[in-house]
GUVO-782272 format. One record per residue (C-alpha): residue in three letters; chain; x, y, z. Coordinates in steps of 0.05 Angstrom, whole numbers. Layout:
pami / dodo / u / v / w
ALA / A / X / Y / Z
...
END
This chain:
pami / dodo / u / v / w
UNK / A / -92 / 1229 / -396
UNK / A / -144 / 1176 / -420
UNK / A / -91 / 1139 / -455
UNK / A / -42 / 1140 / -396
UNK / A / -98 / 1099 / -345
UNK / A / -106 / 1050 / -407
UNK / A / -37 / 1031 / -406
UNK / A / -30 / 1033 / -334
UNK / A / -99 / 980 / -336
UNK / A / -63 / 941 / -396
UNK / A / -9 / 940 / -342
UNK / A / -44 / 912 / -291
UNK / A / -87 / 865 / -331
UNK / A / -14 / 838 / -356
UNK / A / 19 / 826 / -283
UNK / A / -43 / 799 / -259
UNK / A / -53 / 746 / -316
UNK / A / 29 / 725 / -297
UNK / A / 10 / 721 / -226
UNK / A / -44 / 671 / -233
UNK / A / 0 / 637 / -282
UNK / A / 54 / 635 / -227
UNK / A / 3 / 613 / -165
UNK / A / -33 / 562 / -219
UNK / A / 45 / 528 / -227
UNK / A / 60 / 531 / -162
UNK / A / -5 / 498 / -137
UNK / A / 1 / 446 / -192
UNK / A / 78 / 438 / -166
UNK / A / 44 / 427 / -92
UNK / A / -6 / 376 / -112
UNK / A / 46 / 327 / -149
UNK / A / 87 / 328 / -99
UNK / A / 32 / 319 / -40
UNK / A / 11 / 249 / -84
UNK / A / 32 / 204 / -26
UNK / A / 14 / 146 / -74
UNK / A / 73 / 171 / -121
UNK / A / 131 / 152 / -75
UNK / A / 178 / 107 / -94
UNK / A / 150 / 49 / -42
UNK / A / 190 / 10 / 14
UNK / A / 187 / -59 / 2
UNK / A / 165 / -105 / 60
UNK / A / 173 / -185 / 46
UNK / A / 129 / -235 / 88
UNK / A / 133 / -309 / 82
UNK / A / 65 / -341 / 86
UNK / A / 87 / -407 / 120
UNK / A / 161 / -429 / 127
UNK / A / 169 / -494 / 105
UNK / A / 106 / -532 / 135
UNK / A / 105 / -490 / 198
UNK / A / 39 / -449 / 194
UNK / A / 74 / -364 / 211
UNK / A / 87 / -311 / 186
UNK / A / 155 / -289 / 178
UNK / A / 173 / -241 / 205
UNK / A / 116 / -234 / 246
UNK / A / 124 / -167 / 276
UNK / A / 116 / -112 / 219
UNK / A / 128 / -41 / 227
UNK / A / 105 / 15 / 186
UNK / A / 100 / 93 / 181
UNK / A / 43 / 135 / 170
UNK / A / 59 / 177 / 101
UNK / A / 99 / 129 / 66
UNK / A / 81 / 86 / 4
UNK / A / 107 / 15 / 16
UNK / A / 105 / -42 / -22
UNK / A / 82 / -108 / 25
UNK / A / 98 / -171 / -20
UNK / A / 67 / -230 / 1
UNK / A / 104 / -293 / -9
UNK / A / 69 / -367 / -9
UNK / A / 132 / -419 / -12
UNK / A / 91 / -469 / 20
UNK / A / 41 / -519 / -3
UNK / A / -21 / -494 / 29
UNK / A / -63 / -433 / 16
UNK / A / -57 / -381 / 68
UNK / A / -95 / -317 / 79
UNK / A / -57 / -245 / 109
UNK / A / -115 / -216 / 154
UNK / A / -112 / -153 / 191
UNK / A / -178 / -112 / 198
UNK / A / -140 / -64 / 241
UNK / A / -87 / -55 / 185
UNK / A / -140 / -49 / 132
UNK / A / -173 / 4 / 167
UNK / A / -110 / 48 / 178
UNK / A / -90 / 53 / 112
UNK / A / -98 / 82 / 39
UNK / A / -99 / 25 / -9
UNK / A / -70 / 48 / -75
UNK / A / -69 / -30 / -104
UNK / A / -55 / -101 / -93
UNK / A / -20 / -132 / -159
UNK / A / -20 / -216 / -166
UNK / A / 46 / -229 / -203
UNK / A / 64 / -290 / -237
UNK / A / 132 / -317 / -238
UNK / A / 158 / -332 / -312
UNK / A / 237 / -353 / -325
UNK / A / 253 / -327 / -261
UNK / A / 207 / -253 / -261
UNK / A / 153 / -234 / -229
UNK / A / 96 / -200 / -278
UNK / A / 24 / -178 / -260
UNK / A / -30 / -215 / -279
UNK / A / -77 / -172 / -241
UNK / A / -91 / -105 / -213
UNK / A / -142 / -95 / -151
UNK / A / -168 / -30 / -136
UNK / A / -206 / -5 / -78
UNK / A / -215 / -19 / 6
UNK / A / -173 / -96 / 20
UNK / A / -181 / -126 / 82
UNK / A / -157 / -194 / 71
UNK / A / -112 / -230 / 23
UNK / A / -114 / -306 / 3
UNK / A / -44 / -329 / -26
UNK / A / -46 / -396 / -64
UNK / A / 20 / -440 / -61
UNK / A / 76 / -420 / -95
UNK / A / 47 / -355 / -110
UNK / A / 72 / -277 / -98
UNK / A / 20 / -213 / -82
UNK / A / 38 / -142 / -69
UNK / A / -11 / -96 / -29
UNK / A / 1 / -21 / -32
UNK / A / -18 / 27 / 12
UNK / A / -2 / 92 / 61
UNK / A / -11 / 83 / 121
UNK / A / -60 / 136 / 153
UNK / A / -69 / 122 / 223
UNK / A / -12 / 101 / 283
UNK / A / -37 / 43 / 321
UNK / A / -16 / -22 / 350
UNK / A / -45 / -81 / 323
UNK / A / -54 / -154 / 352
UNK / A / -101 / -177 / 298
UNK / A / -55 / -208 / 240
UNK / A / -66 / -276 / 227
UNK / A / -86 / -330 / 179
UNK / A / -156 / -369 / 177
UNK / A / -151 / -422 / 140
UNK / A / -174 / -489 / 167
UNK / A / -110 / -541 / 168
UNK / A / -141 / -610 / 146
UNK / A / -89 / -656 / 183
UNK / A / -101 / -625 / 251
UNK / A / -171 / -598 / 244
UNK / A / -150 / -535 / 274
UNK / A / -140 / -459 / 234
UNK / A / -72 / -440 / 222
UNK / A / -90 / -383 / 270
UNK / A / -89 / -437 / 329
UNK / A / -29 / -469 / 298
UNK / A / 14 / -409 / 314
UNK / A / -5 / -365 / 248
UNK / A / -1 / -292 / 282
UNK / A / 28 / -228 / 285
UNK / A / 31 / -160 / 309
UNK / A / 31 / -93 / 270
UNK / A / 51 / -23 / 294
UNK / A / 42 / 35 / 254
UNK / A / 74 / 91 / 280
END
């Protein structure tokens, strides 16, 4: 009899080792594929300034909470220009910004930042990507760029540098 219940405890020690090996590689299954950082991003273009003109283009941008996208930041023009949004910085999970330098026609990074970004200066001829998840829906008025414009001795802002944001 005594060895029957030790084979009937080897038994149970044995199915209940594989079932936390099954629940540990299905939680580890659950937590890769939760990584909303891990998406394969949606890429968003913006021109800082077309031309001369001091915009954005486009200047209405539209995301989705959940998904990783990629927001590229494009500087064709020969002044600096800065992407601000504090309402966009606060509604989001920023995974990275990359500055990429163009060589024989691609883009590499020069730079990884890490961390809570609120604002983004883009030098002429220059290319940034910001990453992030949006977290929170929202409709934002607050996109625009800061910089003081020399010739006119107004900010781009006043020259017509805005945009709106909804998050959705």
């Amino acid at each position: 009899m005594h060895s029957n219940a030790v084979k009937v405890s080897q038994i149970q020690l044995l199915l209940l080792s594989m079932l936390s090996i099954a629940l540990f590689w299905f939680s580890s299954v659950a937590v890769a594929e939760g990584d909303l950082t891990r998406q394969t991003p949606i890429e968003v273009e913006v021109q800082l300034g077309v031309g001369e003109a001091h915009r954005f283009s486009p200047s209405h941008l539209e995301f989705e909470t959940g998904k990783l996208y990629k927001l590229v930041l494009i500087n064709n023009s020969s002044a600096k220009h800065y992407f601000t949004s504090m309402g966009l910085a606060k509604r989001v999970f920023s995974r990275k910004v990359q500055v990429m330098k163009e060589v024989d026609g691609k883009f590499s990074r020069t730079a990884e930042i890490k961390g809570d970004i609120s604002e983004i200066e883009v030098f002429p001829g220059h290319r940034v990507e910001w990453w992030f998840v949006p977290v929170q829906t929202g409709e934002l008025t607050d996109l625009h760029c800061h910089v003081d414009d020399e010739a006119s001795g107004m900010t781009h802002e006043e020259l017509g540098m805005t945009g709106t944001i909804s998050i959705k």
